[in-house]
N, C-alpha and C positions, 0 to 999 in steps of 0.2 A: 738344649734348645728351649726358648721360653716360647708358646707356640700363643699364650694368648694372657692377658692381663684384665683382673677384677679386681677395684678396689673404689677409693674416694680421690678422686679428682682434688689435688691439695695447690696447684697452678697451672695457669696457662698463658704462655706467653708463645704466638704465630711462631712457630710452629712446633716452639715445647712442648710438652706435658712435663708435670711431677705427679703421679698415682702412688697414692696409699695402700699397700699391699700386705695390711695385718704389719702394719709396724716399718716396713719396709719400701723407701721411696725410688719409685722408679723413674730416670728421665728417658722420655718419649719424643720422639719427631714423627707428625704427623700428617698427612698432605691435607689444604687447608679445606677440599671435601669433607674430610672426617671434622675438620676443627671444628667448621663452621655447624655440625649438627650436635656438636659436644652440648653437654649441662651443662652448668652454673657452679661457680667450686664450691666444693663442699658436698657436691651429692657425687652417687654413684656411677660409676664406668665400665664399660668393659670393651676391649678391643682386641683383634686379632694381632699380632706380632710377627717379624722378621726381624731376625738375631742375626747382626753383620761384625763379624770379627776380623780385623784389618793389622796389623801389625803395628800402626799407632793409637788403635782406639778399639772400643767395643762398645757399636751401634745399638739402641732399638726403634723401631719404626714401627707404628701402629696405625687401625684399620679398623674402620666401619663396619668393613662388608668382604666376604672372601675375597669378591669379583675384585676388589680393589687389589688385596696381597697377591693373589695370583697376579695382576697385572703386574704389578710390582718387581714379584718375584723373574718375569719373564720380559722385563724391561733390562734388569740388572743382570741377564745372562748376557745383552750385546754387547761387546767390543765399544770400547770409549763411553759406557752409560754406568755412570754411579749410583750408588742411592740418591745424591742429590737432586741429578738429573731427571731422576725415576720420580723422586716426589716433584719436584717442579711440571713434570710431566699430568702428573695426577692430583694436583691443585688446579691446572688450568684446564682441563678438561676430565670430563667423567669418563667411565670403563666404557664405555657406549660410546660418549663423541669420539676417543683414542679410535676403538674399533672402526668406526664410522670411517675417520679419516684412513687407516688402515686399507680396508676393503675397496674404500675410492681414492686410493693414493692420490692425497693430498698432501703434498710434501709444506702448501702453501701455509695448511693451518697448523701443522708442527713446528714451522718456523717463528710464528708468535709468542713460544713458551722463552722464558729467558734460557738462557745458556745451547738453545737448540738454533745450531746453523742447518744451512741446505746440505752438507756432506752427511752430518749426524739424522736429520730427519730421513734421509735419503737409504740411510743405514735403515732407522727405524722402521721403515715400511716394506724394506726389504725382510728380515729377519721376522717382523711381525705377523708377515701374511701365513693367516690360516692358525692361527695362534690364540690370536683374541677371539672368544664366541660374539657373534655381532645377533643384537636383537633385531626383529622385523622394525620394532618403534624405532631402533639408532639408524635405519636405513633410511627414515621418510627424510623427505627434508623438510627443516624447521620452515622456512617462508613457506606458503603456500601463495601470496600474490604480489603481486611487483613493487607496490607500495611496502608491506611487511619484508622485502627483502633489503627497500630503501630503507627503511628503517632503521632495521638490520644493521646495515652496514654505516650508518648515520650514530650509533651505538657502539660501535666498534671503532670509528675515525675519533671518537670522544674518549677514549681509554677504556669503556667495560672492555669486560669478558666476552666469550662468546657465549658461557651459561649464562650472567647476565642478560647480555640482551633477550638472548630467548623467552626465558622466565619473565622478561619485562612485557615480550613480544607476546606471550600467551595468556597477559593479563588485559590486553588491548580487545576494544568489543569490536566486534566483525565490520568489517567495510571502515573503518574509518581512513582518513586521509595521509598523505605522509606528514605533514608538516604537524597538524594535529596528531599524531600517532605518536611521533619524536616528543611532544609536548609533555602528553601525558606517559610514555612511559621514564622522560625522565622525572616528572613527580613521583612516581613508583618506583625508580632510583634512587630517589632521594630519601626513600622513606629510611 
């Protein structure tokens, strides 16, 4: 079992890796969480690992942060969830929003990830409960006033994310308007 990978970052291509491991190159799938806080190739790496051995292939999939591979690991014990599904899952939401949705069975915001219909989210929230640790901060809800919820959802009807928006949402100075809100955080998209 390869439980965790240090080396030089030698490519990256969404949602590859290839790591430099003293001579020996590894390829990696990564959820694009981790991707997106990767280096620059050529420096240094280290990530946690899941070793998936399947009778047409031998996977590895790599990790930021435990809370990610546990998630991971406890997505791909469901019925009808692959690795695939698992990263898809953990690209478009963090270990926090998953939980979040979780805890407040939202079956709505699992339906958003590709490859997740309303049977499989439906599954997901079943089998999840009590699973994922939920932090007090994944409990609040991100809008706090009806404008940042317009917003919000003004962010979302335009294709981000739901991290997206947020992070967009939390760069917005207090009180502003919706329509100015939308304005500047898509300048802040755009960056």
């Amino acid at each position: 079992m390869i439980g965790k990978l240090s080396g030089t970052l030698l490519e990256k291509h969404p949602p590859h890796l290839l790591i430099d491991c003293h001579g020996v190159g590894y390829e990696v799938e990564v959820p694009m969480s981790t991707f997106y806080g990767l280096p620059a190739v050529g420096e240094r790496v280290a990530l946690l690992t899941h070793f998936v051995v399947r009778e047409d292939a031998q996977m590895l999939f790599g990790f930021a942060s435990a809370a990610e591979r546990t998630a991971f690991r406890e997505l791909i014990k469901i019925s009808g969830v692959g690795p695939r599904i698992a990263l898809a899952l953990l690209s478009g939401l963090s270990v926090d929003e998953l939980a979040q949705a979780v805890a407040q069975q939202q079956a709505a915001r699992l339906i958003k990830i590709p490859g997740i219909g309303k049977k499989t989210a439906e599954r997901l929230l079943l089998e999840l409960k009590g699973k994922l640790g939920v932090s007090p901060v994944a409990l609040a809800p991100a809008p706090v006033s009806d404008a940042a919820a317009d917003i919000q959802q003004a962010l979302l009807a335009l294709g981000y994310s739901e991290r997206e928006a947020v992070a967009a949402l939390q760069a917005l100075p207090a009180g502003v308007g919706v329509s100015e809100g939308i304005k500047l955080a898509l300048k802040a998209l755009a960056k």
